[in-house]
C-alpha positions in Angstrom: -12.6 -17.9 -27.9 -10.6 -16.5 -30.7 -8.6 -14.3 -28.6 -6.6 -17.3 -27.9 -3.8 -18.8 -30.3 -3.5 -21.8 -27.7 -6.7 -23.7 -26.9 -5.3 -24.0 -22.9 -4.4 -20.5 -23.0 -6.9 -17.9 -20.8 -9.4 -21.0 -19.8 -8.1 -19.9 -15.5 -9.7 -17.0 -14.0 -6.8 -15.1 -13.5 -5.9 -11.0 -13.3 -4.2 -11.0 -16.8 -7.7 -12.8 -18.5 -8.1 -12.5 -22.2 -10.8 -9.6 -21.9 -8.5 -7.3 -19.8 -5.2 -8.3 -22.3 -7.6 -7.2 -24.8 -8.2 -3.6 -22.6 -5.3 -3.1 -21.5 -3.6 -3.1 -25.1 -6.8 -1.3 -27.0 -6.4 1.2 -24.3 -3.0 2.4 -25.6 0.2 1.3 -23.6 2.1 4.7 -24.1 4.3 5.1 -20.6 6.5 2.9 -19.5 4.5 -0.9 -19.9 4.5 -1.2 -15.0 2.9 2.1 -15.0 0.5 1.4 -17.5 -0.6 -1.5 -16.3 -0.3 0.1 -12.5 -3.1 2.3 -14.1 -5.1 -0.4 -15.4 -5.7 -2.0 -12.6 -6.3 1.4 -10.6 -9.2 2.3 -12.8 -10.3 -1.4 -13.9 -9.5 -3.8 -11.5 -8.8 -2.1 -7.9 -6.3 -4.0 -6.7 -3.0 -3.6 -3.9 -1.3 -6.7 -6.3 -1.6 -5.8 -9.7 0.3 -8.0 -12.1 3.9 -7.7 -13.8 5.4 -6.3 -16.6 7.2 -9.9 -17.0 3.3 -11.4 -16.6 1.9 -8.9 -18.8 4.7 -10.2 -22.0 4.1 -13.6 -21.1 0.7 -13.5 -21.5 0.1 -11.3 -24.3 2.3 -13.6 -26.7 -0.6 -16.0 -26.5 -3.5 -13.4 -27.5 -4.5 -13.0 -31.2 -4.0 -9.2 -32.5 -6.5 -10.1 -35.2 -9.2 -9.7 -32.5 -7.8 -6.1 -32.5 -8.0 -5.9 -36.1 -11.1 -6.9 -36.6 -12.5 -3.9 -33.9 -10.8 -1.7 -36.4 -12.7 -2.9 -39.2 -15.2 -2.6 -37.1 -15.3 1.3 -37.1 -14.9 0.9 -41.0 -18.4 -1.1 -40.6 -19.6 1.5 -38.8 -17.9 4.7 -41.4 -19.8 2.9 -44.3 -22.9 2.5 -42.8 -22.8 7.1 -41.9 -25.1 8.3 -44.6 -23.8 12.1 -43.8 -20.1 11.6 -44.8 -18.2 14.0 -46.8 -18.1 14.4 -50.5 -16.3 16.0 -53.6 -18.9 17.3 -55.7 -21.3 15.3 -53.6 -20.7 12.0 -55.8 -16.6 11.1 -54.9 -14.8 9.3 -51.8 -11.8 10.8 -52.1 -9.2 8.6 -50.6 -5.3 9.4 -50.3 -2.7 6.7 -50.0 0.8 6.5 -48.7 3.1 4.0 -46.9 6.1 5.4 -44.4 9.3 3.9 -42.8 8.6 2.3 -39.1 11.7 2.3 -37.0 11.3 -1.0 -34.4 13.9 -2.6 -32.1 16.3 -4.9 -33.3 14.5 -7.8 -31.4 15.8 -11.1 -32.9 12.2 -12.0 -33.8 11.2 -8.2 -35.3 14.1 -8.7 -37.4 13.4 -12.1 -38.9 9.8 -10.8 -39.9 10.2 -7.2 -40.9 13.7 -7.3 -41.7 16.2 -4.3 -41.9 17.3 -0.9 -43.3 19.9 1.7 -43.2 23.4 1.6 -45.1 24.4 -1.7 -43.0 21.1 -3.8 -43.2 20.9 -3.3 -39.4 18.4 -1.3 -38.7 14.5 -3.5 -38.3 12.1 -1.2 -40.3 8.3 -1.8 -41.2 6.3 -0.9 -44.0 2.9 1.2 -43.1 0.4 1.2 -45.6 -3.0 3.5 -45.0 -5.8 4.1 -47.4 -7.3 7.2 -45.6 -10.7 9.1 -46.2 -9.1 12.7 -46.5 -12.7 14.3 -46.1 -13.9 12.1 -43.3 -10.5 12.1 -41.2 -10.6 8.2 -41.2 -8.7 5.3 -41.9 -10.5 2.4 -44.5 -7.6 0.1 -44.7 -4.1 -0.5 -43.5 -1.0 -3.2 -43.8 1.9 -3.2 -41.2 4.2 -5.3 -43.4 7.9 -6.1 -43.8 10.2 -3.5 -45.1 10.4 -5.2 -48.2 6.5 -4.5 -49.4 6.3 -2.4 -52.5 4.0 0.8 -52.0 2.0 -0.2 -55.3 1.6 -3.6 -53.8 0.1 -2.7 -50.5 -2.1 0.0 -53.0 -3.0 -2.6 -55.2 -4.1 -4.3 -51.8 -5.7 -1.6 -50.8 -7.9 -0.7 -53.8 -9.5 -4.6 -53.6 -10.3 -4.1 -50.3 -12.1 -0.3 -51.0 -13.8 -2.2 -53.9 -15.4 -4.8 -51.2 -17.0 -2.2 -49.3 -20.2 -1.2 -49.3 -20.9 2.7 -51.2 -23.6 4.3 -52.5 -25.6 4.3 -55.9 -23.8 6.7 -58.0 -20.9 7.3 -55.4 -17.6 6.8 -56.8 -14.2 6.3 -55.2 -11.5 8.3 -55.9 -8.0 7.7 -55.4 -5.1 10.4 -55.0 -1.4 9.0 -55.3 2.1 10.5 -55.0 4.8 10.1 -57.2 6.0 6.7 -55.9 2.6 4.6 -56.6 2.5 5.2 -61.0 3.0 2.7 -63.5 1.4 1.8 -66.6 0.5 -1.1 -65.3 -1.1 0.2 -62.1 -2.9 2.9 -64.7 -4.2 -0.1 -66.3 -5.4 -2.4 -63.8 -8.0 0.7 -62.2 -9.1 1.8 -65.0 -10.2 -2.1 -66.0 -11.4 -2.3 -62.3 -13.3 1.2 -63.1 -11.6 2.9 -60.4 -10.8 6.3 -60.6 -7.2 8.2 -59.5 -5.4 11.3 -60.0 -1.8 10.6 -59.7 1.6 12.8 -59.7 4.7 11.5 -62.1 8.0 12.3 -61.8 9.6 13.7 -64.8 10.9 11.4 -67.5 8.4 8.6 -66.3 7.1 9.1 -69.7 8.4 11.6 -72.1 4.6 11.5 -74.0 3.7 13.1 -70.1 6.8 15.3 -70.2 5.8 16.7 -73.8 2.4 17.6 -72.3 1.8 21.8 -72.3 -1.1 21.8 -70.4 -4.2 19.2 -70.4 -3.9 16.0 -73.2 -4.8 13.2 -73.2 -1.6 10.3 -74.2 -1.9 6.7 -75.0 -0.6 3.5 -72.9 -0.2 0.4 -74.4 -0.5 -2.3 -71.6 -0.2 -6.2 -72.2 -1.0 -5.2 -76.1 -4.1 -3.5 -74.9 -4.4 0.4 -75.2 -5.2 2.8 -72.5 -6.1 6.4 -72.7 -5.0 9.0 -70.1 -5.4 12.5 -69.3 -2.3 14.2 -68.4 -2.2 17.6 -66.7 0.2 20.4 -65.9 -0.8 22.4 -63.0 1.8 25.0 -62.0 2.8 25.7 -58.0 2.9 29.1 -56.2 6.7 28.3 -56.3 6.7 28.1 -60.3 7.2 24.3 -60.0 5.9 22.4 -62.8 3.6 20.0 -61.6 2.4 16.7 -63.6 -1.0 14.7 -62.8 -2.6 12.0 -64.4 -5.7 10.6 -64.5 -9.2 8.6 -65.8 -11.4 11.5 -65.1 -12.7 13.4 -68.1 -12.8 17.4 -68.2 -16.3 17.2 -67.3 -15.7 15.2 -64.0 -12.4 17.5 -63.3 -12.0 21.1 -64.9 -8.3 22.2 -65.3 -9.1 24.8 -62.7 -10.0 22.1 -59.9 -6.8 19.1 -60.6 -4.5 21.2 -58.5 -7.1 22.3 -55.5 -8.1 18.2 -55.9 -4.2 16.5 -55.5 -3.7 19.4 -52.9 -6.3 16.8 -50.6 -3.5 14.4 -50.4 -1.3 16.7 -48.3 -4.1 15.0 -45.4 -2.4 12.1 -45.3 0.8 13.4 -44.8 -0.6 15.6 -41.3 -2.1 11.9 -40.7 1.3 10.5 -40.7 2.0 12.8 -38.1 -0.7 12.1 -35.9 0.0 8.5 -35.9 3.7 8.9 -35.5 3.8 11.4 -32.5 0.5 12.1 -31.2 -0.7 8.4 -30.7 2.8 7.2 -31.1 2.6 4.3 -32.8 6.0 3.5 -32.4 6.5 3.2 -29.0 6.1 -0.3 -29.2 5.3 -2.0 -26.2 7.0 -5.3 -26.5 10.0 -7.0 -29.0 7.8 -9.4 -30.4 6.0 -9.2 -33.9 2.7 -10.3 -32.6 3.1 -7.8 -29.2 3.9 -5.6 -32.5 0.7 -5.9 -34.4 -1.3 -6.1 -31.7 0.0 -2.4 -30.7 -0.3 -1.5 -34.4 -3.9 -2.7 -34.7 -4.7 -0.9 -31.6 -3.3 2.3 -33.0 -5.4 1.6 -36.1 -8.6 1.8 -33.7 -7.6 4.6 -31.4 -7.2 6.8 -34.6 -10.5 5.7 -35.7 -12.1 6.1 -32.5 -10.9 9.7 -32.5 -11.8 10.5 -35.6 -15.6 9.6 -34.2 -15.2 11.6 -31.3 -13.8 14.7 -33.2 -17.1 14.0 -35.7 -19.1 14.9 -32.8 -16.9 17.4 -30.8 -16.9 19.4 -34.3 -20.6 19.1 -34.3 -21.3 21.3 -31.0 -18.1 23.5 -31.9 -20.0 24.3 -34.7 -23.4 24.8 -33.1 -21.8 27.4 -30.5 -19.9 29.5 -33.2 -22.0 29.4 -35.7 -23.8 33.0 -35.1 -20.0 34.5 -34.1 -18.0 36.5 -36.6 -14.9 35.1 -35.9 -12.6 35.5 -38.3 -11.5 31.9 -38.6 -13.7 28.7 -38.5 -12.9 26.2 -35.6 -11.7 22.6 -34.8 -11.3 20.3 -32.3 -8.1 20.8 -30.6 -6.4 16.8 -31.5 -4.3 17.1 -28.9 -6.8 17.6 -26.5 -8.8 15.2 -27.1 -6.4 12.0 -27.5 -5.5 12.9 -23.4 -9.3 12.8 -22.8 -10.2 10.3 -24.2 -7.2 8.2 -22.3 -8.4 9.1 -18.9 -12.5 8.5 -19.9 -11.8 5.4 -22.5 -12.3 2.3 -20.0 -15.1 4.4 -17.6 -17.0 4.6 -21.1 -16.1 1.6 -22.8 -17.0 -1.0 -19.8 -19.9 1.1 -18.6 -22.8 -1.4 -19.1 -25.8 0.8 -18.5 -26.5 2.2 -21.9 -28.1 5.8 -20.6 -25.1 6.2 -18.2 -23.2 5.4 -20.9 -24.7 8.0 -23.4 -24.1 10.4 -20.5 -20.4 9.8 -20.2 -20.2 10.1 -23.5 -21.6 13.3 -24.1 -19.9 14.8 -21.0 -16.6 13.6 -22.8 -17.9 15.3 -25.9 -18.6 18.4 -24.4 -15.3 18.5 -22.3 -13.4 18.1 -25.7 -15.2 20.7 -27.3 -14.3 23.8 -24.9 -10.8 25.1 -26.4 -11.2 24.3 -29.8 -8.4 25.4 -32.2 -8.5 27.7 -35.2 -8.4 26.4 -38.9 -6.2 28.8 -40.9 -6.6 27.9 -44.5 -3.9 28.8 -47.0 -1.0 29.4 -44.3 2.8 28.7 -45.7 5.5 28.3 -43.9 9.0 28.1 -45.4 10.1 24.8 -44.2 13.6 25.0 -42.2 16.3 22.5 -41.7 15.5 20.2 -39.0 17.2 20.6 -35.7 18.4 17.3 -33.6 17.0 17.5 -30.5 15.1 15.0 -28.2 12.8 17.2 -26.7 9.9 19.4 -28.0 7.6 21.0 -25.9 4.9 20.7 -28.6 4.6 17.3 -27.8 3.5 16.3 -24.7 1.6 13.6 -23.7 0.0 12.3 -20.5 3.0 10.3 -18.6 
């Protein structure tokens, strides 16, 4: 069984058995760890006994969180295998990629592994790495590495693992980066691995870029080898300057579309925020790494899992309005369906009837799709100073 990292570990018929570890921590620990597993059992395993918090930690430290992982990669399986996925100008993946700061307890053994942050070195930080679909609303690859990590080398990670997956005759990926992923080097490397990107520089990262007026293309001399570039300037609503570079020729990218194109990046960052509050990934349910990665990997799924479910929901959301003249189109309402599928996940997932199955599925589907939300394209909002607080009523979550 490779669930277990011990060969006498989970071989006992006991509550707390591999295959309901593996539930119970796919199913999203996000109370307090007693009441989650009080609910566990209530829906799972009907029981007056149910086990420990303390049994819970012991156990888990023996169960392998690449068994979690590899049910993520299982919903990439599944993403490459959809022949009716999004995309740009019906031949480009277009894929965003970003890392961000993961604040974890200073546990002795989280701090040996991750290591630390902050002014004093004190504060245990991990480095999240996603490459994300922005079209699709799903998640192809992701790290969960120590602080250290550079966010080119979890990209350069990245891009070999996109390159290993299965696409489409005359389907292209398409990478968009911010300004802390370019180098010349990086340049180099995908346009020899005959990758495409459109990337944003900071000013001064090459004063051939800064001289730039409007669309040019600039040489790069790599390792002796030379490199040709386009470089644009696309100019913000704010009268910012803005300056993208990339392998695609004007005929593959007009002037007009390099802004509209980067703008698709901006997903990842509202993905962030998913992860971070709405399946709060870092309310880590134990102060171990591998109680840590098996959480993280579990996030990893649930997001994925989502994504599917919203796939569908936006399916009959579109079916009902499409004949309305509302003003703006509709969405599944995210919110509403992470607490849905909570309650139904382990009646759906451990039904073993496939019809009933199907059935609790689409009741799910339907049940998400009654309040949808409104999608209000081009909305600003003049972002304001932050205020401390630790309470939002925006965010609430099923306790």
């Amino acid at each position: 069984m490779r669930a277990r990292l011990k060969d006498n570990c989970f071989v006992r018929d006991r509550k707390l058995s591999a295959r309901n570890i593996f539930l119970l921590i796919t199913g999203g620990i996000r109370t307090s760890l007693q009441l989650a597993i009080d609910d566990f059992f209530e829906k799972v395993l009907p029981t007056k006994d149910p086990s420990s918090k303390q049994a819970l930690s012991k156990a888990r430290t023996n169960f392998n969180p690449d068994v979690i992982k590899e049910l993520f990669q299982g919903t990439v399986t599944c993403y490459n295998e959809c022949t009716d996925t999004q995309l740009w100008k019906e031949k480009y993946r277009v894929y965003a990629m970003d890392g961000s700061d993961i604040s974890l307890d200073n546990a002795a053994d989280l701090k040996d592994y991750f290591g630390c942050s902050g002014s004093k070195k004190d504060a245990t930080t991990a480095m999240l790495s996603t490459c994300y679909d922005v079209l699709n609303n799903y998640i192809l690859d992701a790290s969960f590495d120590p602080y250290i990590t550079g966010e080119r080398e979890a990209a350069r990670a990245h891009i070999d693992t996109i390159m290993q997956m299965p696409i489409s005759k005359g389907v292209h990926s398409l990478f968009l980066m911010d300004r802390g992923y370019p180098s010349a080097e990086l340049m180099a490397e995908m346009i020899d691995k005959s990758q495409f990107f459109l990337m944003r520089v900071r000013r001064k990262f090459n004063l051939e870029f800064d001289a730039v007026e409007k669309d040019e293309y600039v040489c790069l001399t790599v390792n002796g080898k030379t490199y040709v570039v386009r470089v644009i300037k696309v100019t913000l609503s704010t009268g910012e300057i803005e300056t993208l570079v990339t392998n695609l020729t004007p005929d593959e990218l007009s002037y007009e579309e390099s802004g509209d194109l980067y703008f698709y990046r901006w997903g990842i960052e509202t993905k962030y925020d998913s992860i971070k509050n709405k399946f709060q990934l870092c309310n880590f349910s134990g102060r171990r790494k591998i109680t840590a990665m098996q959480d993280f990997w579990a996030t990893m799924y649930l997001c994925n899992l989502a994504s599917s479910v919203a796939f569908q929901s936006n399916a009959v959301i579109l079916n009902k309005t499409v004949d309305k003249s509302n003003k703006h189109e509709q969405t599944t309402n995210e919110a509403r369906l992470l607490y849905k599928l909570r309650k139904k996940f382990y009646t759906c997932l451990l039904e073993t009837n496939e019809d009933e199955r199907n059935r609790l599925f689409y009741e799910l589907i339907s049940d998400i799709s009654k309040y949808p939300q409104q999608i209000k394209i081009g909305r600003t909002t003049k972002r304001k100073a932050p205020r401390k607080m630790k309470f939002n009523d925006r965010r609430k979550f099923e306790h």
